[in-house]
C-alpha atoms as one frame of an Amber mdcrd trajectory, in Angstrom:
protein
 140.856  -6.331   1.191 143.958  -7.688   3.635 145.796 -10.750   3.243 145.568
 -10.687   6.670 141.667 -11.079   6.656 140.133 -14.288   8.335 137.939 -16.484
   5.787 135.207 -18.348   7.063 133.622 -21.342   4.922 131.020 -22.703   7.020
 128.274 -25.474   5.483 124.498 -26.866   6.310 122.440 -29.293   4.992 118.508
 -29.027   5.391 116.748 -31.937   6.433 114.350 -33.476   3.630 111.544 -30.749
   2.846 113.365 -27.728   4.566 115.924 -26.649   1.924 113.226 -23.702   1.768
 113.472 -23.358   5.500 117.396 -22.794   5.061 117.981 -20.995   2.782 115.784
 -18.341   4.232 116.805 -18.366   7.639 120.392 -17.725   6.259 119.019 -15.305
   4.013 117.521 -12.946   6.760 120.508 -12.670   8.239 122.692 -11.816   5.162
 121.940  -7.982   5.515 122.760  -7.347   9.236 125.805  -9.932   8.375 127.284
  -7.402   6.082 126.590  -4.212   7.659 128.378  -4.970  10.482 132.088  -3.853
  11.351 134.788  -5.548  10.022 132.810  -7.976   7.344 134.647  -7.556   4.211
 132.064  -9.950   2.294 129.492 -12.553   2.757 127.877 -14.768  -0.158 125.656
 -17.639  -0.030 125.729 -20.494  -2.224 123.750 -23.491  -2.788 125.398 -26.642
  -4.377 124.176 -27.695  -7.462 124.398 -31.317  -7.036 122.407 -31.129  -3.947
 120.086 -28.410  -3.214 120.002 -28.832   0.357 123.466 -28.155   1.116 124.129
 -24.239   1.531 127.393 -22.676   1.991 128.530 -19.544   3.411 131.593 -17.728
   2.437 132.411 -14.881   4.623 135.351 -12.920   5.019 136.200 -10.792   8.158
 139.234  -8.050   8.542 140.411 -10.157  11.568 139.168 -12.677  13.746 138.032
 -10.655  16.598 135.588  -8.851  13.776 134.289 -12.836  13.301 133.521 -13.201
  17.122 131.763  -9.981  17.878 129.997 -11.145  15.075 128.718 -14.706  16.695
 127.805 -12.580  19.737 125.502 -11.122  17.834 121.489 -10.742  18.250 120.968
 -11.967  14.674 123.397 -15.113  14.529 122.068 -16.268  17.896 118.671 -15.915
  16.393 119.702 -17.802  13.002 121.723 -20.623  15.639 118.080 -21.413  17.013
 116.195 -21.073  14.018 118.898 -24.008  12.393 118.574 -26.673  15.325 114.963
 -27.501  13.376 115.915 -27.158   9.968 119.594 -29.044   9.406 120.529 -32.317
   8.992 123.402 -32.464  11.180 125.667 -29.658  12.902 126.729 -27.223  10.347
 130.733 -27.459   9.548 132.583 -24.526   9.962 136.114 -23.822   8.960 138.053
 -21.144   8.991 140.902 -20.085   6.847 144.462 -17.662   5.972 144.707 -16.385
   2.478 148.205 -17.708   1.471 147.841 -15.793  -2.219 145.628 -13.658  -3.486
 145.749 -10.987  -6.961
């Protein structure tokens, strides 16, 4: 792991009845996520106060590893799959690591 590396902390919330829906559309694409180059980790989360919010914590060696990445087959697959299923655009933010052990 880099200090350098580019952390991504992106967010969705299913609409009523598809928390199911979203969490397994994310899911599917967890494997090909971390296999490819330059993904240093990727973990999914779902909030415990509400259920239908999922968040995805991924962390990339640099950002040009991030954009090859939402070039992809699989993310542009997951983008579709997401216009039914969420609430409202997903937020995505991205962020430096200013300390780290």
């Amino acid at each position: 792991m880099n200090k350098s590396d580019l952390i991504i902390i992106a967010s969705a919330r299913a609409q009523p009845g598809k928390e199911k829906d979203l969490e397994r559309a994310l899911c599917d694409v967890a494997a090909p996520t971390r296999a490819q180059p330059g993904s240093v980790q990727f973990i999914l989360l779902r909030s415990l106060e509400n259920p239908a919010i999922v968040v995805g914590f991924e962390r990339w060696a640099s950002a040009q590893h991030h954009e090859r990445h939402l070039q992809g087959p699989h993310f542009k697959k997951l983008a579709d799959a997401m216009s039914d299923i969420v609430a409202e655009p997903p937020q995505v933010l991205s962020y430096e690591i200013i300390d780290e052990q």
